[in-house]
N, CA, C and O atoms as a CHARMM CRD file, in Angstrom:
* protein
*
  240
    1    1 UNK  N     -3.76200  15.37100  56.80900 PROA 1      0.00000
    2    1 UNK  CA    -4.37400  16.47200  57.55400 PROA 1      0.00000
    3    1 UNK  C     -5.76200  16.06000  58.03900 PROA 1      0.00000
    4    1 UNK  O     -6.54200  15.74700  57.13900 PROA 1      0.00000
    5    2 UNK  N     -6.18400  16.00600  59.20100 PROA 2      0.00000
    6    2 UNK  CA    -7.40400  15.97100  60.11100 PROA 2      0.00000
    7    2 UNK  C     -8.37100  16.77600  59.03300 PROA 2      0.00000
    8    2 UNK  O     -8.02400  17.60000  58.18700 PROA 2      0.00000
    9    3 UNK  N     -9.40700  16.38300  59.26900 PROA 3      0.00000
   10    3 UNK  CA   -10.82500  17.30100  58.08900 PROA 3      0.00000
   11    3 UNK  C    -11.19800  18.04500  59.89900 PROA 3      0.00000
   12    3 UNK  O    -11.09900  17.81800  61.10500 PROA 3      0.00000
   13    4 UNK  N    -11.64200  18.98700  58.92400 PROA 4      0.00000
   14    4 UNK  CA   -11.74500  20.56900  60.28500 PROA 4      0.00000
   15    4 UNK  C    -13.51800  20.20000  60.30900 PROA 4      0.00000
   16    4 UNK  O    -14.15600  19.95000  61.33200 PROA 4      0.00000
   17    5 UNK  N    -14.12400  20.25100  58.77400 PROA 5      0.00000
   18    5 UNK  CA   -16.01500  19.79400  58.90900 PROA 5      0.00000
   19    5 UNK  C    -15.68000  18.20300  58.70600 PROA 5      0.00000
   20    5 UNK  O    -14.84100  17.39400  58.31000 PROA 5      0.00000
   21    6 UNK  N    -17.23900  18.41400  59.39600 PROA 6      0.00000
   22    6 UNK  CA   -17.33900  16.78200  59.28100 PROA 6      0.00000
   23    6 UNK  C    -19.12500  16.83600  58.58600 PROA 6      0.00000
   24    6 UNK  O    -19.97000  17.71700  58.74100 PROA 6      0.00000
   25    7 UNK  N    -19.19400  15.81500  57.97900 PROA 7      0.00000
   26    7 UNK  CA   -20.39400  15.59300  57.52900 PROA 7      0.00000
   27    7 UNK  C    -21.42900  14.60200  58.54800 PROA 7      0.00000
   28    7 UNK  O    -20.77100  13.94400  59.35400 PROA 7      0.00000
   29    8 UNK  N    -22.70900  14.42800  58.62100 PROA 8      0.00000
   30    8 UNK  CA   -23.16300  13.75500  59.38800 PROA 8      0.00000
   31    8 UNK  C    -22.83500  12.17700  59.57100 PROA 8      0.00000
   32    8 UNK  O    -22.85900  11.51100  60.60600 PROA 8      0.00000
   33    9 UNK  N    -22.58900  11.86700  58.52500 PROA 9      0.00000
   34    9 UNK  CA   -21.87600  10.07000  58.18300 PROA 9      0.00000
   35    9 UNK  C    -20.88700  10.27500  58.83300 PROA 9      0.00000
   36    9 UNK  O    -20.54900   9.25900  59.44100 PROA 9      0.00000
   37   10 UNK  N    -19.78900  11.72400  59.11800 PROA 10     0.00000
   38   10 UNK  CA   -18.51700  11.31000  59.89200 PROA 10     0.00000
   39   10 UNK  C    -18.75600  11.04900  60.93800 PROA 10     0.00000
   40   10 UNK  O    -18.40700  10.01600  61.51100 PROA 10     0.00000
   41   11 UNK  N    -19.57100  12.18000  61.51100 PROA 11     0.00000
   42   11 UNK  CA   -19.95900  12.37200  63.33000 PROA 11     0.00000
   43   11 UNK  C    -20.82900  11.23100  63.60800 PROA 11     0.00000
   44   11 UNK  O    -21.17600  11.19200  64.78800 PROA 11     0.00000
   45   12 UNK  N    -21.10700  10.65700  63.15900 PROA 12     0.00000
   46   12 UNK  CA   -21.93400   9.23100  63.86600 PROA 12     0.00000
   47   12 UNK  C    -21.18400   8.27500  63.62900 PROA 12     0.00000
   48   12 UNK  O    -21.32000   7.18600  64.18800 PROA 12     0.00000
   49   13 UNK  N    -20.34000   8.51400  62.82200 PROA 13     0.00000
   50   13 UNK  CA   -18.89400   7.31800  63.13200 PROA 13     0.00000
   51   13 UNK  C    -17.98100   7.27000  64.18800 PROA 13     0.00000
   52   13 UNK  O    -17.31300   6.38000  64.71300 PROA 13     0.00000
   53   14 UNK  N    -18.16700   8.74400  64.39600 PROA 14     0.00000
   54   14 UNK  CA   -16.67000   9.41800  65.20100 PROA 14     0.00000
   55   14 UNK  C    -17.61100   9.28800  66.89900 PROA 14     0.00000
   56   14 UNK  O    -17.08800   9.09900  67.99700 PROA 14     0.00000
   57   15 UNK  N    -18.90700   9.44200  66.63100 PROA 15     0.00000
   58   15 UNK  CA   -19.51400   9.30200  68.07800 PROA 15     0.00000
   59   15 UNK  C    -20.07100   7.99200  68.59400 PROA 15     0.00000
   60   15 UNK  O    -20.55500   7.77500  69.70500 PROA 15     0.00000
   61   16 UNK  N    -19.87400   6.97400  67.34900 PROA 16     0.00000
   62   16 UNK  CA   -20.30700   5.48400  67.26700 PROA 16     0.00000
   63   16 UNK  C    -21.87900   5.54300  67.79100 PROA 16     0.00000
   64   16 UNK  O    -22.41200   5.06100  68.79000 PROA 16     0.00000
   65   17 UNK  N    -22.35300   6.27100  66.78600 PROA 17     0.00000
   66   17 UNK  CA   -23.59700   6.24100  66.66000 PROA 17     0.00000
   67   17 UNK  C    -25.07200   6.02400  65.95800 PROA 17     0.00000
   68   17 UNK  O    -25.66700   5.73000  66.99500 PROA 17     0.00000
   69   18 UNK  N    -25.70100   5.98300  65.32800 PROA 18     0.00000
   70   18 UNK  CA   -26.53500   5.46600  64.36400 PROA 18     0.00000
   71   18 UNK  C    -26.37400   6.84700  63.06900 PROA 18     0.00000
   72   18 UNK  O    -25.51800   7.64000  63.46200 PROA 18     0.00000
   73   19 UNK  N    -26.74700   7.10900  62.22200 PROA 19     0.00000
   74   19 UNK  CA   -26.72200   8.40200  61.15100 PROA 19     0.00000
   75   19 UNK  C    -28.16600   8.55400  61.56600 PROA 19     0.00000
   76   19 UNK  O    -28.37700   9.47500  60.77700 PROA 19     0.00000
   77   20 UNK  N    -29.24400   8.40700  62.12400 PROA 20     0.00000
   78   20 UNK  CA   -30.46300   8.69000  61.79500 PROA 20     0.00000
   79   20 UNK  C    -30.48100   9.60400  63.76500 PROA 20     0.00000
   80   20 UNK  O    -30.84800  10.75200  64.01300 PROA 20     0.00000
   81   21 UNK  N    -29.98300   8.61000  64.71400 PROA 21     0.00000
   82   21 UNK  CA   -29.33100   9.70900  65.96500 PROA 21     0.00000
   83   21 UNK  C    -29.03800  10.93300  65.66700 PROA 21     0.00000
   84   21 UNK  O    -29.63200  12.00000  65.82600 PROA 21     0.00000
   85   22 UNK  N    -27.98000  10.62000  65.18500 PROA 22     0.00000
   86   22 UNK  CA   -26.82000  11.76700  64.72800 PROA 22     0.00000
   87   22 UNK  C    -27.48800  12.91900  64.27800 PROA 22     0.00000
   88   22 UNK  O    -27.50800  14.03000  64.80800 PROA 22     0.00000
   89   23 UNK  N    -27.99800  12.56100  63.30700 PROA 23     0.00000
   90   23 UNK  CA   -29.09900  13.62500  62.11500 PROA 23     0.00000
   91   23 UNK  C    -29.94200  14.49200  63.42300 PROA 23     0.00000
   92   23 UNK  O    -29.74800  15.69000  63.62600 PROA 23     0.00000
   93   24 UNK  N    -30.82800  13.70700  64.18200 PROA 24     0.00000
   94   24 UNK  CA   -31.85800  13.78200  65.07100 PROA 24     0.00000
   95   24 UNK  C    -31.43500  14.91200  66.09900 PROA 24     0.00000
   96   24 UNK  O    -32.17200  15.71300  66.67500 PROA 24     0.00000
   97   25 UNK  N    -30.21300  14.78800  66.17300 PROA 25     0.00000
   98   25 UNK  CA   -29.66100  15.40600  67.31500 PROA 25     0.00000
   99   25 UNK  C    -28.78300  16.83800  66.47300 PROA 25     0.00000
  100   25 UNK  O    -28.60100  17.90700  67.05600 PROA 25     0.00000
  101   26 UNK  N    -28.44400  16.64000  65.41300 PROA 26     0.00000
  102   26 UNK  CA   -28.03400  17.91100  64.98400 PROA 26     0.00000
  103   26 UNK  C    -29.32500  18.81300  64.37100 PROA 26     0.00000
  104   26 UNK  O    -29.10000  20.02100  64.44200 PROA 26     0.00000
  105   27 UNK  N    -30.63000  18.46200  63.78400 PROA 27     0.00000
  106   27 UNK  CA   -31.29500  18.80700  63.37800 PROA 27     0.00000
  107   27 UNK  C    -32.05300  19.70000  64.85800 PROA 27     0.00000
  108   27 UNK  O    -32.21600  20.92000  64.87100 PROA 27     0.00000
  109   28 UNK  N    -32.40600  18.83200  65.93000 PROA 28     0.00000
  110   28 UNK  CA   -32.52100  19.57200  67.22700 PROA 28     0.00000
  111   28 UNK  C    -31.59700  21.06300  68.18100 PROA 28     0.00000
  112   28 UNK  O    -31.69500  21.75000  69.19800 PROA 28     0.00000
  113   29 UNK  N    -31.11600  20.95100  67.50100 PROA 29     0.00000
  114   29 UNK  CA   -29.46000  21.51600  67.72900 PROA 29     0.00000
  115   29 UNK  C    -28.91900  21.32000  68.83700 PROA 29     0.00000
  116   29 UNK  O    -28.40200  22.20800  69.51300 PROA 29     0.00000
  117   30 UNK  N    -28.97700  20.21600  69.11600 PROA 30     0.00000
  118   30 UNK  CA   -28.09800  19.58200  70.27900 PROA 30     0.00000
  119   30 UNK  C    -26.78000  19.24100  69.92600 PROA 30     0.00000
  120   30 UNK  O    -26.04500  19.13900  70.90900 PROA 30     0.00000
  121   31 UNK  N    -26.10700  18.98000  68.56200 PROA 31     0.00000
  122   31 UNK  CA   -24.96300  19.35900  68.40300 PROA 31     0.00000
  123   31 UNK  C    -24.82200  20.23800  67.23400 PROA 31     0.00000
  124   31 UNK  O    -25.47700  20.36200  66.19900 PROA 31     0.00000
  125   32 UNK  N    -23.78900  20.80100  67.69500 PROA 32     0.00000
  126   32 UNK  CA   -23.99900  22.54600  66.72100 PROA 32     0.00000
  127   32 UNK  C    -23.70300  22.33800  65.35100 PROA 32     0.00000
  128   32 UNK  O    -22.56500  21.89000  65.21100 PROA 32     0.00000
  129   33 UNK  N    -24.46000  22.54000  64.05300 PROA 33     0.00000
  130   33 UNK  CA   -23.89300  22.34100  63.24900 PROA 33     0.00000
  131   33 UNK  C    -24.51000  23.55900  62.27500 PROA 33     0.00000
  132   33 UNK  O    -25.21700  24.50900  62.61300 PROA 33     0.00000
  133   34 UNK  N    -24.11400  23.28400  61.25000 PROA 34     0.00000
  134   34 UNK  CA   -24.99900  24.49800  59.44600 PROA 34     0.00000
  135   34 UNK  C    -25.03700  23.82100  58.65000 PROA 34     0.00000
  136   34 UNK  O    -24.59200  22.67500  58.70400 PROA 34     0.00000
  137   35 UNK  N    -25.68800  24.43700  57.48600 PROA 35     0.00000
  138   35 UNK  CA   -26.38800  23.42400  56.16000 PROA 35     0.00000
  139   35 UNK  C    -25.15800  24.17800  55.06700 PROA 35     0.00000
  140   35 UNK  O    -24.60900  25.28000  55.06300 PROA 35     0.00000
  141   36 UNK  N    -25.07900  23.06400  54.26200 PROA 36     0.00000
  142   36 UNK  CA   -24.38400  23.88300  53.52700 PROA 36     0.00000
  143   36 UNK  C    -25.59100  23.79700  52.12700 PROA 36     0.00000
  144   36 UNK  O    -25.24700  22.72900  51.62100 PROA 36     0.00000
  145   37 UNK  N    -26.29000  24.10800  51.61500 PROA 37     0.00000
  146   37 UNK  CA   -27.26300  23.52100  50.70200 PROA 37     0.00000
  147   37 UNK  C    -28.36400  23.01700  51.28200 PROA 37     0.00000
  148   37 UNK  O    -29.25600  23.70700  51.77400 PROA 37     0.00000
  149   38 UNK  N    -28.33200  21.41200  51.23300 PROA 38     0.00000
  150   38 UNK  CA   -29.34400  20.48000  51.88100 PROA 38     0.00000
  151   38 UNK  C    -28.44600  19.74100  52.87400 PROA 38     0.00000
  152   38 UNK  O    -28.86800  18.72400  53.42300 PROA 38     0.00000
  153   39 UNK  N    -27.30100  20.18500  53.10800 PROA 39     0.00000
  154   39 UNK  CA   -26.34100  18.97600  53.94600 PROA 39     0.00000
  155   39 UNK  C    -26.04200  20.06200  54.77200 PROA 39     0.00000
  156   39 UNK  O    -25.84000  21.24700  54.50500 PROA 39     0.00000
  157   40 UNK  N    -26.05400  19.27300  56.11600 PROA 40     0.00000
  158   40 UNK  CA   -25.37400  19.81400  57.45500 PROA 40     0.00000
  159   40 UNK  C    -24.33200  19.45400  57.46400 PROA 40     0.00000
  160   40 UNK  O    -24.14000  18.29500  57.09800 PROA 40     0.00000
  161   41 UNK  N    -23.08900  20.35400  57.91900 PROA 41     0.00000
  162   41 UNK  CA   -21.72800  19.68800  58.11900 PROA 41     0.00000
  163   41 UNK  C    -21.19500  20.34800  59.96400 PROA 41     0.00000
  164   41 UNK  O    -21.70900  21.28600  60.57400 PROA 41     0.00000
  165   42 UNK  N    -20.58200  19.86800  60.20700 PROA 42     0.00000
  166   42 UNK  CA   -20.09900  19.86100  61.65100 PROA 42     0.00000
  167   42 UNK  C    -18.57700  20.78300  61.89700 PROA 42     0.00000
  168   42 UNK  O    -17.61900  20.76700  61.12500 PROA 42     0.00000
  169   43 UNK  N    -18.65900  21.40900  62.93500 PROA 43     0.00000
  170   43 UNK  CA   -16.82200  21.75900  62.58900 PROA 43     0.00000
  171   43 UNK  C    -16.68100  20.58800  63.94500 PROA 43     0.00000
  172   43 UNK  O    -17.44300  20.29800  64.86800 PROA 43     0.00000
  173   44 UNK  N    -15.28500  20.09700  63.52900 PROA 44     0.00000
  174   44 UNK  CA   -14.72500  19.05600  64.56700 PROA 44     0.00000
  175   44 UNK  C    -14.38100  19.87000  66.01000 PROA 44     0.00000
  176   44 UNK  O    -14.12600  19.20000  67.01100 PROA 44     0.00000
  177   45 UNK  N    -14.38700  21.41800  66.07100 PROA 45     0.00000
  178   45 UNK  CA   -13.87600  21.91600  66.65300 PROA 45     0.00000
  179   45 UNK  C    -14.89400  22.28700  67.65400 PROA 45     0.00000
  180   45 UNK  O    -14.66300  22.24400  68.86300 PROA 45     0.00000
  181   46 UNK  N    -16.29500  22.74200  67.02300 PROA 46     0.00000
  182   46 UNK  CA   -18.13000  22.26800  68.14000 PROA 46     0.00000
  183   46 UNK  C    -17.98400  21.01200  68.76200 PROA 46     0.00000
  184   46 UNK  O    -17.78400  20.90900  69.97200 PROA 46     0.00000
  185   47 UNK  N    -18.09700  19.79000  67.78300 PROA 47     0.00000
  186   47 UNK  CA   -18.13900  18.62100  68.25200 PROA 47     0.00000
  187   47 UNK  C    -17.01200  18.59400  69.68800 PROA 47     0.00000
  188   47 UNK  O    -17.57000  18.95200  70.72500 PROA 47     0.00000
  189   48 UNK  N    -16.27800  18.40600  69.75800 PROA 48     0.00000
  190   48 UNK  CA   -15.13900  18.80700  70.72400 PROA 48     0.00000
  191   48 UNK  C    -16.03000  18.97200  71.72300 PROA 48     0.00000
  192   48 UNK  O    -16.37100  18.17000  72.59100 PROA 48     0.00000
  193   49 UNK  N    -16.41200  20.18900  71.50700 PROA 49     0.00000
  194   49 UNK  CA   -16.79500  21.20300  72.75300 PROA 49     0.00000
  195   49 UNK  C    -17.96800  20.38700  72.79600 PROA 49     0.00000
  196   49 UNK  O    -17.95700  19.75500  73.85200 PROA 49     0.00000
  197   50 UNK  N    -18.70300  20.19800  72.29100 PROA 50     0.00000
  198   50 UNK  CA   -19.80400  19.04000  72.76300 PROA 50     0.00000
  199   50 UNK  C    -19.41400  18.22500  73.19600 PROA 50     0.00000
  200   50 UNK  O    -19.76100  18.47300  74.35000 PROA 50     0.00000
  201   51 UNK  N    -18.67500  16.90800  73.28700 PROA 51     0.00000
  202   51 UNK  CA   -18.08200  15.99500  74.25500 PROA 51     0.00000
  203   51 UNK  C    -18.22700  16.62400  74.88000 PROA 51     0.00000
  204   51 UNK  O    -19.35600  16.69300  75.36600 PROA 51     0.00000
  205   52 UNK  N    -16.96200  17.73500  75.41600 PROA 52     0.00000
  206   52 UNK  CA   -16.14800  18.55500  76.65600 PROA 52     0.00000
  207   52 UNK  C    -17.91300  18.34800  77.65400 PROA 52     0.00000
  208   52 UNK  O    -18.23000  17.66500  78.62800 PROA 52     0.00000
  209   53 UNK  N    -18.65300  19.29900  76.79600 PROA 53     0.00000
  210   53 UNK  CA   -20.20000  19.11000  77.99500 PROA 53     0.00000
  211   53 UNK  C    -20.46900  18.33200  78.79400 PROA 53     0.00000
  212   53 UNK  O    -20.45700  18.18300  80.01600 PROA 53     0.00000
  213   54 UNK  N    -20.82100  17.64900  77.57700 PROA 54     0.00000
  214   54 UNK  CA   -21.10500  16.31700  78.23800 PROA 54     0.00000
  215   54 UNK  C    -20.46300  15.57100  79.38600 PROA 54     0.00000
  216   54 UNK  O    -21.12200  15.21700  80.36300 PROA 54     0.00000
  217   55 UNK  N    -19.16400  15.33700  79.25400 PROA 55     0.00000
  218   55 UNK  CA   -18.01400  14.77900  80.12800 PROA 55     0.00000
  219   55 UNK  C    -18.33000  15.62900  81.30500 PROA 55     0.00000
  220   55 UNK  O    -18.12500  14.91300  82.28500 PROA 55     0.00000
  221   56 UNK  N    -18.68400  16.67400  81.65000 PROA 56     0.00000
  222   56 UNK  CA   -18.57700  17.49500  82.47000 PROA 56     0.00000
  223   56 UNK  C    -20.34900  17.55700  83.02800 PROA 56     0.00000
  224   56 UNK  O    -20.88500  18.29100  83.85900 PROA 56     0.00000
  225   57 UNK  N    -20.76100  16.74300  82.39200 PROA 57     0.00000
  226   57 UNK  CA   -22.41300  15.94500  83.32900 PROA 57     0.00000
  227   57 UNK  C    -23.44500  17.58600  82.99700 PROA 57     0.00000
  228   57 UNK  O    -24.09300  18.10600  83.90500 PROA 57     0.00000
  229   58 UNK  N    -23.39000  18.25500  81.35500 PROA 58     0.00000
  230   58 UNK  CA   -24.37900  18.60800  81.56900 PROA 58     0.00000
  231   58 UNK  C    -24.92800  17.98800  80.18200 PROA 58     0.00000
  232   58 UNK  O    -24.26500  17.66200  79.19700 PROA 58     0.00000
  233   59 UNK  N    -26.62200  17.90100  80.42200 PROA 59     0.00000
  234   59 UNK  CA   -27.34500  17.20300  79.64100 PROA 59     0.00000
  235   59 UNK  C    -27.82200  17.29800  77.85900 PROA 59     0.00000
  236   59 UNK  O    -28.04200  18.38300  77.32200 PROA 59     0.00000
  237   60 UNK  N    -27.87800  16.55000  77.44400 PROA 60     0.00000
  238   60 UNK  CA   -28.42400  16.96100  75.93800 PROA 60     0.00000
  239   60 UNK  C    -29.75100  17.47900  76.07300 PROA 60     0.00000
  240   60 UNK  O    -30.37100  17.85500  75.07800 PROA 60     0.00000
């Protein structure tokens, strides 16, 4: 079964990106995420829709 959250170590894997990016950019809320505690986790299902944006030429 696909994981529905993703943790920040996933999404900078899954976006082939650095973890300290990744962090940078969810902490900004440029990609949508929540804390669960001290950890942000992602739903795969934002991320998505973030590509989708992007692909579609609007900006971070």
């Amino acid at each position: 079964m696909e994981q529905e959250i993703m943790t920040v170590t996933q999404v900078a894997k899954y976006l082939q990106l650095s973890e300290m990016s990744t962090y940078k950019l969810v902490q900004e809320g440029k990609i949508p995420a929540f804390k669960i505690g001290r950890h942000w986790r992602v739903k795969k299902e934002d991320l998505n829709d973030f590509i989708e944006k992007l692909k579609n030429g609007e900006r971070l």
